[in-house]
C-alpha positions in Angstrom: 10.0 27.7 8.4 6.9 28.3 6.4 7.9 31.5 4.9 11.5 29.8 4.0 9.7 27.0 2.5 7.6 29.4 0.5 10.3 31.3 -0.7 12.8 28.5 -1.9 10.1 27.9 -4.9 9.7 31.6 -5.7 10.9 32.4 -9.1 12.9 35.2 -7.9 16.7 34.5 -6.9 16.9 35.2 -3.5 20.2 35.2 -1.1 20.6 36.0 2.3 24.1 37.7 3.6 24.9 38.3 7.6 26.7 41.5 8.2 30.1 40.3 6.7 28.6 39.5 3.4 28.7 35.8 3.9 25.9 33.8 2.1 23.4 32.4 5.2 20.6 31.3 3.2 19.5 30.9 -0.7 16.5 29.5 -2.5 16.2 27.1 -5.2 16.3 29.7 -8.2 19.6 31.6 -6.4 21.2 28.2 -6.3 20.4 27.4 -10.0 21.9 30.7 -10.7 25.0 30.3 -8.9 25.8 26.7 -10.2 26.8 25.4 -6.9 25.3 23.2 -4.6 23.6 25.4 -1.6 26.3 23.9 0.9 29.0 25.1 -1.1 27.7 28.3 -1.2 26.4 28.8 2.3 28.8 30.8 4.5 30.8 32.0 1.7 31.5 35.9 0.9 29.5 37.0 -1.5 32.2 39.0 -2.8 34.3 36.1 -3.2 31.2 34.3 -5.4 31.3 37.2 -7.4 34.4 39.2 -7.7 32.9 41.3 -9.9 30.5 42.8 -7.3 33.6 44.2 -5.3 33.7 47.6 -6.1 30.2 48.0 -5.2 31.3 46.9 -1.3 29.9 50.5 -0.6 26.3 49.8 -1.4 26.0 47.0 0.2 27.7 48.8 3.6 24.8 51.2 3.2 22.1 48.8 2.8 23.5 47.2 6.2 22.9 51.3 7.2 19.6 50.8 6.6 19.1 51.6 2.8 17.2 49.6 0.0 18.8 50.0 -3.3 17.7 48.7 -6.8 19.2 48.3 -10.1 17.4 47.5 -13.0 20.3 45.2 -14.7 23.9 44.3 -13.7 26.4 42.3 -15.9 28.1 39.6 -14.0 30.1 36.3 -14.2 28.4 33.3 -12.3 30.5 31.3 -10.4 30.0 28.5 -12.8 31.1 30.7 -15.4 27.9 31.5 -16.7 27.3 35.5 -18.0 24.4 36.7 -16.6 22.3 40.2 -16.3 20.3 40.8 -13.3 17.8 43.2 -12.0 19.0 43.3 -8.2 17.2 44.7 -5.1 19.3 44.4 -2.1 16.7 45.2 1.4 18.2 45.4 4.7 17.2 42.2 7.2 15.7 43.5 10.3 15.2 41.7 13.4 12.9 42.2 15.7 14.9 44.9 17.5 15.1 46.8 15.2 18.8 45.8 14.4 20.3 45.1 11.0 21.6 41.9 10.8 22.2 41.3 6.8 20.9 41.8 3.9 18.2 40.2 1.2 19.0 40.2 -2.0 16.7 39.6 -4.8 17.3 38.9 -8.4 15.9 38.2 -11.6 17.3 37.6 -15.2 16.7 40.3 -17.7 19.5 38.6 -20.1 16.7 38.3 -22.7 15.5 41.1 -22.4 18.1 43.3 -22.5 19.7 41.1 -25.4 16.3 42.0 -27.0 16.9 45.5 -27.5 
């Protein structure tokens, strides 16, 4: 509970997805992101909060395989309808036996920066 409550004031977006992509837990900054109220958000697909993300079903099947992946800036649509560009690291969530139950993804903007250049 702690570590949760730490983490909702980080000012990192972070979101937590079970194995079917659906949305189990996000902090403050995710929510912000998002535009929607945490229980709107919670036990939705990702996918379906960002359509855009679709194609890219693969990666997130082989983070839940066990792989970490980061990308230093992805162009999306909020579901508020907000544009946004994201550096993304999605980590698999393992439990304490060793099983991969979701995924942690962690976000930051890098609109300015990359508006910058």
């Amino acid at each position: 509970k702690a570590i949760e409550e730490a983490a909702g004031s980080l000012p990192v977006d972070m979101v937590s997805l079970d194995r079917e992509l659906r949305v189990t837990w996000a902090n403050q900054s995710a929510v912000r992101v998002i535009g929607r109220p945490l229980a709107e958000i919670v036990g939705q697909c990702w996918l379906d909060l960002f359509p855009a993300l679709a194609p890219r079903r693969p990666l997130y099947e082989r983070v839940l395989g066990g792989e970490s992946l980061d990308f230093d800036h992805v162009d999306l649509v909020s579901p508020s309808g907000r544009p946004l560009s994201v550096a993304t690291s999605l980590r698999p969530l393992v439990g304490r036996d060793g099983s991969i139950g979701g995924i942690m993804i962690m976000g930051r903007d890098v609109g300015a920066l990359y508006q910058a250049r």
